[in-house]
DRENDO-1510 file (C-alpha; in Angstrom, 1 decimal, always signed):
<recs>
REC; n; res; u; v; w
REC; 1; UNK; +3.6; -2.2; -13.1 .
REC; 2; UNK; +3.7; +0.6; -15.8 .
REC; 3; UNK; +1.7; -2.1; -18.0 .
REC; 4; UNK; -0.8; -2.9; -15.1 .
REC; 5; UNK; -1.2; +1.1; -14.9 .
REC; 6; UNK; -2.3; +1.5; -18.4 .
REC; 7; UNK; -4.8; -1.3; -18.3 .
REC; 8; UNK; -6.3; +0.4; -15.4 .
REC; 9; UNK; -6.1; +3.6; -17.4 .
REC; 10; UNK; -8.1; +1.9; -20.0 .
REC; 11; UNK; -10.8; +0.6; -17.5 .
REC; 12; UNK; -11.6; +3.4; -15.1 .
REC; 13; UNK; -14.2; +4.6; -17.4 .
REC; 14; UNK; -16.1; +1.6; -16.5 .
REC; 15; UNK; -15.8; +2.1; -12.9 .
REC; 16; UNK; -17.2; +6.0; -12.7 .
REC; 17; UNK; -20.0; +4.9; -10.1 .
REC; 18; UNK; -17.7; +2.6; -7.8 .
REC; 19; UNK; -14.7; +4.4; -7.2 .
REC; 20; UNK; -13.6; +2.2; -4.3 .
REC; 21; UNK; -14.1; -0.9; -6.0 .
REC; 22; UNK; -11.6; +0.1; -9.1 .
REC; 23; UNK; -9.2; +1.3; -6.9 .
REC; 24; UNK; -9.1; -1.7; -5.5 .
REC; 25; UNK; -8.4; -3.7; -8.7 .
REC; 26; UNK; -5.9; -1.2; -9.6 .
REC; 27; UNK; -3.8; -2.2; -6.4 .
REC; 28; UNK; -4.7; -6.1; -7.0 .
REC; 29; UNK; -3.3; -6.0; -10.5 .
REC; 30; UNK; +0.0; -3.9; -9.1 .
REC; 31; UNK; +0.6; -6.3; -6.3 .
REC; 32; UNK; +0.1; -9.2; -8.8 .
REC; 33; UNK; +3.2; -8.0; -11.1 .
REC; 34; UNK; +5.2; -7.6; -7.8 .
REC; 35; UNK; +4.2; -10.9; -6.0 .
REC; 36; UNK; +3.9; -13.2; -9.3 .
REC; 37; UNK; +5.1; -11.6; -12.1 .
REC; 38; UNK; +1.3; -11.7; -13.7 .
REC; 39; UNK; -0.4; -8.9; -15.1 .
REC; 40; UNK; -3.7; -9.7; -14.1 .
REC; 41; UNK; -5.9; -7.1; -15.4 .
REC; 42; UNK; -9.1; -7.1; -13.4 .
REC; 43; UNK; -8.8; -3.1; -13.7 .
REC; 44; UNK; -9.8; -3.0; -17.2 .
REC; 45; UNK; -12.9; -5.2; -17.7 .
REC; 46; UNK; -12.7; -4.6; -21.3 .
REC; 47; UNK; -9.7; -7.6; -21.8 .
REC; 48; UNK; -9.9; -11.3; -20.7 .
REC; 49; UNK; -8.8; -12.2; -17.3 .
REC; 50; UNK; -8.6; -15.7; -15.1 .
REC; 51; UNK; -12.3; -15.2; -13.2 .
REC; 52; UNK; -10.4; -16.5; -9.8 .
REC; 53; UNK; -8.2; -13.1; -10.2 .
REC; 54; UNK; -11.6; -11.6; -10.6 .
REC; 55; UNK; -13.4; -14.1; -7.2 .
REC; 56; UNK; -10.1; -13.0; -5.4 .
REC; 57; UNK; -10.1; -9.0; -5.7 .
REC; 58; UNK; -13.9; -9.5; -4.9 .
REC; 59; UNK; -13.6; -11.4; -1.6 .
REC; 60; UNK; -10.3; -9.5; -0.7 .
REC; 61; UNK; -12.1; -6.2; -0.7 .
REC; 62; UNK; -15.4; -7.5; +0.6 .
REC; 63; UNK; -13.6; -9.2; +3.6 .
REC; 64; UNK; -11.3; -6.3; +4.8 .
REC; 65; UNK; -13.8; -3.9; +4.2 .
REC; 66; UNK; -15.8; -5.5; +6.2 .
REC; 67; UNK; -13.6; -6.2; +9.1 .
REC; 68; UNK; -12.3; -2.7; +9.8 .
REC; 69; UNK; -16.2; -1.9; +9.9 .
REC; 70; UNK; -16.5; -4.4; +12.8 .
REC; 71; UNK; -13.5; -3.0; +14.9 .
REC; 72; UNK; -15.8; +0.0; +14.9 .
REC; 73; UNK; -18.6; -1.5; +15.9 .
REC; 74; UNK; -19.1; -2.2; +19.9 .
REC; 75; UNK; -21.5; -4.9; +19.8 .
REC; 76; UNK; -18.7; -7.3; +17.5 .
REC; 77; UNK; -15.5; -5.5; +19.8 .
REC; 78; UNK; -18.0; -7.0; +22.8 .
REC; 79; UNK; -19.1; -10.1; +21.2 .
REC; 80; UNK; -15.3; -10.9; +20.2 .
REC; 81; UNK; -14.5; -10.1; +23.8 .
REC; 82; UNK; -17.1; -13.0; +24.9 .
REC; 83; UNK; -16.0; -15.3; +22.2 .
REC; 84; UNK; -19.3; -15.2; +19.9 .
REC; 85; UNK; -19.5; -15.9; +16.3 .
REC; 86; UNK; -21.5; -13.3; +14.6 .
REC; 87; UNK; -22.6; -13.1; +10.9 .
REC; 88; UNK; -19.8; -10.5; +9.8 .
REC; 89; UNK; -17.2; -12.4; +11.7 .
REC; 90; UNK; -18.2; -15.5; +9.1 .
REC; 91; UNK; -18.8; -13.8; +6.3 .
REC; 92; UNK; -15.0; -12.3; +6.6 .
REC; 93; UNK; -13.4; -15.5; +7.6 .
REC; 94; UNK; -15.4; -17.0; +4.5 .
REC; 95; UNK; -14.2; -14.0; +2.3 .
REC; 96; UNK; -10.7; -14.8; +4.1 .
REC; 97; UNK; -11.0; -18.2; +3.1 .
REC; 98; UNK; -11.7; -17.8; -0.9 .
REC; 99; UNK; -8.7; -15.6; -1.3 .
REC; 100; UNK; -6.7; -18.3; +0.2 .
REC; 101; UNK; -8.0; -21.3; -1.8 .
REC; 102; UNK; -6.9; -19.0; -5.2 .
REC; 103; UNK; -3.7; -18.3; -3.3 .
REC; 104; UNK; -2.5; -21.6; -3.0 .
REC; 105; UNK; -3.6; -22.7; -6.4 .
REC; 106; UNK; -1.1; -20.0; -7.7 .
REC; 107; UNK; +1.7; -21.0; -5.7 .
REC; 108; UNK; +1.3; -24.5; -6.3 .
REC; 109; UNK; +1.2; -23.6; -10.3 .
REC; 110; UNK; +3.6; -21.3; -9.5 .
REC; 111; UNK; +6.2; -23.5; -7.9 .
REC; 112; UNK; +5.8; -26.4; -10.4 .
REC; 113; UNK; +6.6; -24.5; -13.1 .
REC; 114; UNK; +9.5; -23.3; -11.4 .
REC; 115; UNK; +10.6; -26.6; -10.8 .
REC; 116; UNK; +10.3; -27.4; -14.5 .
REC; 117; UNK; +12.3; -23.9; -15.4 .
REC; 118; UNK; +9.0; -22.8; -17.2 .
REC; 119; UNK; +8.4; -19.3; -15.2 .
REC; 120; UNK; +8.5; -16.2; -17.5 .
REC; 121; UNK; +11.1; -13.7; -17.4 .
REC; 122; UNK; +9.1; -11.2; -15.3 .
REC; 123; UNK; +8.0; -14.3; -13.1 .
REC; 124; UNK; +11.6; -14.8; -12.2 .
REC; 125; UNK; +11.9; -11.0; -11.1 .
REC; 126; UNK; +8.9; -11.5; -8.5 .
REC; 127; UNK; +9.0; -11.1; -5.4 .
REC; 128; UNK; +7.6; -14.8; -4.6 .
REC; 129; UNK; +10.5; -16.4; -6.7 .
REC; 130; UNK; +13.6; -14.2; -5.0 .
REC; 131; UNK; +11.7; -15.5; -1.5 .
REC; 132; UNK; +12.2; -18.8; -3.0 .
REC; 133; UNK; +15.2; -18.7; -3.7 .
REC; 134; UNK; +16.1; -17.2; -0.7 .
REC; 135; UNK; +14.6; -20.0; +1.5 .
REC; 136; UNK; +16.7; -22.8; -0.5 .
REC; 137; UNK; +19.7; -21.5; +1.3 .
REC; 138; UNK; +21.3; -23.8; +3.5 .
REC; 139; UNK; +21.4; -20.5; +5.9 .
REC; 140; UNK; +17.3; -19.9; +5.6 .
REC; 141; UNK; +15.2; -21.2; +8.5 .
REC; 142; UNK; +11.8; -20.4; +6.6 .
REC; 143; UNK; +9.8; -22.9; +5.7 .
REC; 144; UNK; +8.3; -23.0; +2.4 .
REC; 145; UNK; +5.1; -22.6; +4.1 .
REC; 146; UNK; +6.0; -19.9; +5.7 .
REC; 147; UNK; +7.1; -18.4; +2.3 .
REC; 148; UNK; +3.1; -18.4; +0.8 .
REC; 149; UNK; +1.5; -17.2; +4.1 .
REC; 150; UNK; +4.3; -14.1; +3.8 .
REC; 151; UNK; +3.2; -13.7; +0.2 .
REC; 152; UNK; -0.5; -14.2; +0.5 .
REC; 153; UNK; -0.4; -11.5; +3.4 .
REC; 154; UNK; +1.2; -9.1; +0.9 .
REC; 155; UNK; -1.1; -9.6; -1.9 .
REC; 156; UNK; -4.4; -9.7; +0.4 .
REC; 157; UNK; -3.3; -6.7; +2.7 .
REC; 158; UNK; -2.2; -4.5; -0.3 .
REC; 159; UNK; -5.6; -5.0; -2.3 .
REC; 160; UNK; -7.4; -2.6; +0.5 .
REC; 161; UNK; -4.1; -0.3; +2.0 .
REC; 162; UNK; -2.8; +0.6; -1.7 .
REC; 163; UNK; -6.5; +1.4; -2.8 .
REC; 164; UNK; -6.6; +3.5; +0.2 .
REC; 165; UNK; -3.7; +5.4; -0.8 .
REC; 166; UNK; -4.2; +6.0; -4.5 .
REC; 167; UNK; -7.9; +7.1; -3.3 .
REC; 168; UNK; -6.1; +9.7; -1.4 .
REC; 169; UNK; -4.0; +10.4; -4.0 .
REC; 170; UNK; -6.8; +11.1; -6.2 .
REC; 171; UNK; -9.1; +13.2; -4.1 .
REC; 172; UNK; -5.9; +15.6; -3.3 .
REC; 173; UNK; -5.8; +15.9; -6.8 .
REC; 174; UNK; -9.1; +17.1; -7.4 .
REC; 175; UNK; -9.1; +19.3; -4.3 .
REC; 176; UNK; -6.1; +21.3; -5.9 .
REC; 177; UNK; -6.2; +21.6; -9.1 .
REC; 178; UNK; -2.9; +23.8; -9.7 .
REC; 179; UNK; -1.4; +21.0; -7.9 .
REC; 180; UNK; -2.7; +18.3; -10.7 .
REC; 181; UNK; -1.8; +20.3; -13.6 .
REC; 182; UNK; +1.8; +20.9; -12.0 .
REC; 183; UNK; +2.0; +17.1; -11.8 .
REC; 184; UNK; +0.8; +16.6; -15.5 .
REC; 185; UNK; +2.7; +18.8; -17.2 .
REC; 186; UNK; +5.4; +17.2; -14.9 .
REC; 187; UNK; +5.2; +13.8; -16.1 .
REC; 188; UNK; +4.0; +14.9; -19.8 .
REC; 189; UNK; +7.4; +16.2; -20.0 .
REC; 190; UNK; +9.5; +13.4; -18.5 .
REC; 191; UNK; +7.0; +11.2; -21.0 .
REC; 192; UNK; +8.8; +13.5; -23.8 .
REC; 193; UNK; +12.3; +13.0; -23.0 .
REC; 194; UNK; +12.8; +9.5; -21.5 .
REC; 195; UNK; +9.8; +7.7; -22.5 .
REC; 196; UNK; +9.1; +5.1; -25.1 .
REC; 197; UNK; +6.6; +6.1; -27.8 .
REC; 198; UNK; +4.4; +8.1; -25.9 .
REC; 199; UNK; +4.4; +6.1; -22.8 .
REC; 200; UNK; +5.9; +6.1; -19.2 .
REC; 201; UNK; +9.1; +4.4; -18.7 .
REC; 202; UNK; +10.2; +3.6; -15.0 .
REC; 203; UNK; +12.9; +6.3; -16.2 .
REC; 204; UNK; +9.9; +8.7; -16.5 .
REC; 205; UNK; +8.8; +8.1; -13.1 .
REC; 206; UNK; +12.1; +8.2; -11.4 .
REC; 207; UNK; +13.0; +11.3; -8.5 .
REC; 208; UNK; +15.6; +12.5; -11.1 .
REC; 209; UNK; +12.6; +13.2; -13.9 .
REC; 210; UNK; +9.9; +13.5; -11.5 .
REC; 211; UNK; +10.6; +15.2; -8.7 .
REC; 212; UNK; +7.1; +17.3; -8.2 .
REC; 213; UNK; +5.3; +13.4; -8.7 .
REC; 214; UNK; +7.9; +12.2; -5.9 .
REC; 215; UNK; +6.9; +14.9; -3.2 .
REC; 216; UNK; +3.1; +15.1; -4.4 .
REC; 217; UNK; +3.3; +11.3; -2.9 .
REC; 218; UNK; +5.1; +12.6; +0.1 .
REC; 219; UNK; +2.6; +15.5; +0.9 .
REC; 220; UNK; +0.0; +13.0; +0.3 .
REC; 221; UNK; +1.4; +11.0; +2.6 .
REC; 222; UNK; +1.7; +14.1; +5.3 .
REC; 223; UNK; -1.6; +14.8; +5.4 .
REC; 224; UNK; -3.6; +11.5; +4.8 .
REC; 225; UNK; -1.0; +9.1; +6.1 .
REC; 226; UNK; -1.0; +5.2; +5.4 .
REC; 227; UNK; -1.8; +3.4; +9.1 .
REC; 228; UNK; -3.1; +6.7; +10.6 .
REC; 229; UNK; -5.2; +5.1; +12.8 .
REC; 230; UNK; -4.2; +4.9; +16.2 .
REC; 231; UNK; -2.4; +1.2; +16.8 .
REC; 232; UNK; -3.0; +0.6; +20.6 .
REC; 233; UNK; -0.4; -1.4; +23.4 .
REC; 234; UNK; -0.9; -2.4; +26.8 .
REC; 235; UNK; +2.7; -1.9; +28.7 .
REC; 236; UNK; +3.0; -4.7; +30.3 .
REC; 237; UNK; +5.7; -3.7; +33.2 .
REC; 238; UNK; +6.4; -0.6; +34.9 .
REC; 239; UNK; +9.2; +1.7; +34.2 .
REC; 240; UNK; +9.5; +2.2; +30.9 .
REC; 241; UNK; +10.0; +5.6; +29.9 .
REC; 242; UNK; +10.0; +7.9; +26.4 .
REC; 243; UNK; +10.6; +11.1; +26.1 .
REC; 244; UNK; +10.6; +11.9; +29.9 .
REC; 245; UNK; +7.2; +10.6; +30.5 .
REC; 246; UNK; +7.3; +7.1; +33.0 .
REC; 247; UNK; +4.7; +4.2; +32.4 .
REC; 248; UNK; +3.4; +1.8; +34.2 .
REC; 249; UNK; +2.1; -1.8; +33.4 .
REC; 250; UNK; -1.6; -1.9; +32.2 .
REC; 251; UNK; -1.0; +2.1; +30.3 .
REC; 252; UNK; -1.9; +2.2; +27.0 .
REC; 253; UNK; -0.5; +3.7; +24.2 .
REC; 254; UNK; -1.2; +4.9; +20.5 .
REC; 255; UNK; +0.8; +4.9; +17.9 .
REC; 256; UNK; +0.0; +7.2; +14.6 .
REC; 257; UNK; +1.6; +9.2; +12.5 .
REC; 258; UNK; -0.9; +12.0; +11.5 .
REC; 259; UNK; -0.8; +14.5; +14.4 .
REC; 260; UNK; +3.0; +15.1; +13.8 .
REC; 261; UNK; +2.6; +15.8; +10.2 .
REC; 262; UNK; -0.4; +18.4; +11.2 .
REC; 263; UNK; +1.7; +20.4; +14.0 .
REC; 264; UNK; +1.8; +24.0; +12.8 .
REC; 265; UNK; +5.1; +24.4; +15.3 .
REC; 266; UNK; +6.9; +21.9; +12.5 .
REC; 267; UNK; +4.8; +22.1; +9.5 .
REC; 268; UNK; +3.7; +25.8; +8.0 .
REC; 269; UNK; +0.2; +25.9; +7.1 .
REC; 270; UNK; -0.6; +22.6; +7.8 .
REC; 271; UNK; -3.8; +22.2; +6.5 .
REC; 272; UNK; -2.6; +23.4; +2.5 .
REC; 273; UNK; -1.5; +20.7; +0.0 .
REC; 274; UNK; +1.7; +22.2; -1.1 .
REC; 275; UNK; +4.6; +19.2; -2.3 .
REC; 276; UNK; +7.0; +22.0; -3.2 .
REC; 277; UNK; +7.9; +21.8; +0.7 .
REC; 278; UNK; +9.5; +18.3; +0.0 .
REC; 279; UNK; +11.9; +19.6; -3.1 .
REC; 280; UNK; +15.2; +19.7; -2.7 .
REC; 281; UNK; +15.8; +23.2; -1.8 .
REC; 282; UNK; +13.3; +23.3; +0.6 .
REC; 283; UNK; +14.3; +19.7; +2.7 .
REC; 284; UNK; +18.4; +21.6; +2.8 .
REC; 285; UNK; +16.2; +25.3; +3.7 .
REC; 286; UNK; +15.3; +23.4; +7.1 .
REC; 287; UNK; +18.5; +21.5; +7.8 .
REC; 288; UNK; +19.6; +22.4; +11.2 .
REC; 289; UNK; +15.8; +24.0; +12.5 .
REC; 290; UNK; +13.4; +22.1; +14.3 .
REC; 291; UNK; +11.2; +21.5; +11.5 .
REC; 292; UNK; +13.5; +19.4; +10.4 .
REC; 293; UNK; +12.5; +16.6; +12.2 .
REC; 294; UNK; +10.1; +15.9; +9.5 .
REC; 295; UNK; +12.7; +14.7; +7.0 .
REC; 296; UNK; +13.8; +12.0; +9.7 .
REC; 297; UNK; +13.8; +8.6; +8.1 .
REC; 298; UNK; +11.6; +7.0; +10.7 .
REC; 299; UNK; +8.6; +10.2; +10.2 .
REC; 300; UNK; +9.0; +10.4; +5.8 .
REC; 301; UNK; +8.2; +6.7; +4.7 .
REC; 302; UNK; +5.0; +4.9; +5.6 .
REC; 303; UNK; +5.2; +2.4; +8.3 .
REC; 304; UNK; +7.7; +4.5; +10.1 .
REC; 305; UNK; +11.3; +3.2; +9.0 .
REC; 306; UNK; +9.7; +2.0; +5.8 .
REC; 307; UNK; +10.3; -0.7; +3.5 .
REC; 308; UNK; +12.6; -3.8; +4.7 .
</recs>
């Protein structure tokens, strides 16, 4: 990942009037070390790459953009509702369709290299060869199958949610710019003591070096949270209650994140990008107070509970 980040380092001078679209290369080639073991480079048009990584990142990002347009859009929630095909829905099921034709090509290279013991050494610390090795337990009911469409929904998911994030990430930055330098002279320093020639090391970026980087992310996270758009459920029986308030079936309810994070009775000034309120001293200041319920496990990590 550290090598994936300087190649996109390298490129994002060639990107300067497309923000979006580098971002979204930057989280292709960082999901591609993670899901395959392949640095894939896409972020750095100045080296060689395989042109399907390049036909993938394109449709990925062209097809999910394109669907979260249309859930905005009433005339395609309406014509879904009737069961009409329009010209977005195709072109993202097209888009949809490329990204899983390159997919399977890499798993079935992939796997037959496996099977000849060919992978590389960072191949065999993917996450596509543990799941595989996982599902060849007698105890596994997972099908093979089931394995790629788990992996191709990682890779194709993460190319527009991660570019989200570091877009985020970047725009806090440049809002606060005490904030930024804080962070690089951070990282400049943990560079100096436990990094390799210059470079980062994932030493470098650990909590224990970086502690400012770790509750930038975390503030980031506060105030521009991954999935803060409201996910909607129909209850489907009555009497289900939370938090002293009863439902009944055909209520519908939202789920988000953001509006907790943004409560000035648990978070002081709200609206200022300040990380120091996620170091140390402050998280164990708040232990015992009601503002403490920020900390919880299920309201600090993205997607609630976070990974599993």
């Amino acid at each position: 990942m550290i090598l994936a980040a300087q190649h996109a380092s390298r490129g994002a001078p060639s990107f300067d009037s497309n923000l979006n679209e580098y971002l979204g290369r930057c989280a292709f080639d960082l999901f591609s070390t993670i899901m395959f073991g392949e640095l894939t480079k896409v972020a750095d048009p100045t080296t060689e790459t395989d042109p399907e990584n390049e036909r993938f990142v394109v449709n990925a990002a062209a097809g999910l953009g394109t669907s979260v347009e249309m859930l905005l859009r009433l005339d395609e929630l309406v014509a879904g509702k009737l069961g009409i095909t329009t010209k977005g829905c195709d072109f993202v099921f097209d888009a949809f369709d490329v990204c899983w034709e390159i997919a399977q090509q890499k798993f079935g290279s992939f796997l037959e290299r496996k099977a000849a013991r060919q992978l590389t050494e960072n191949e065999q610390n993917s996450y596509l060869f543990r799941a595989l090795e996982r599902q060849q337990d007698p105890s596994s009911n997972v099908t093979v199958e089931e394995v790629k469409e788990l992996a191709f929904t990682g890779l194709f998911a993460a190319v527009d949610t991660t570019s989200s994030v570091l877009g985020w990430c970047l725009f806090h930055m440049a809002a606060n710019v005490d904030v930024q330098q804080k962070l690089h002279q951070e990282l400049a320093q943990a560079v100096e003591k436990v990094g390799k020639d210059g470079k980062l090391t994932p030493e470098a970026v650990d909590r224990k070096h970086a502690p400012y980087l770790h509750a930038f992310i975390r503030e980031q996270h506060r105030m521009s949270p991954t999935g803060s758009i409201f996910v909607s459920k129909t209850i489907a029986r009555d009497g289900i209650n939370v938090n002293g308030v009863s439902m009944k079936s055909g209520d519908v309810v939202g789920l988000e994140g953001y509006s907790t994070g943004m409560d000035p009775a648990i978070v002081e000034d709200p609206d200022e990008f300040r990380p120091e309120r996620w170091l140390p001293d402050a998280v164990d200041a708040r232990k015992g107070a009601p503002t403490e319920v920020m900390d919880h496990p299920f309201m600090k990590d993205p997607f609630s509970q976070g990974k599993r």
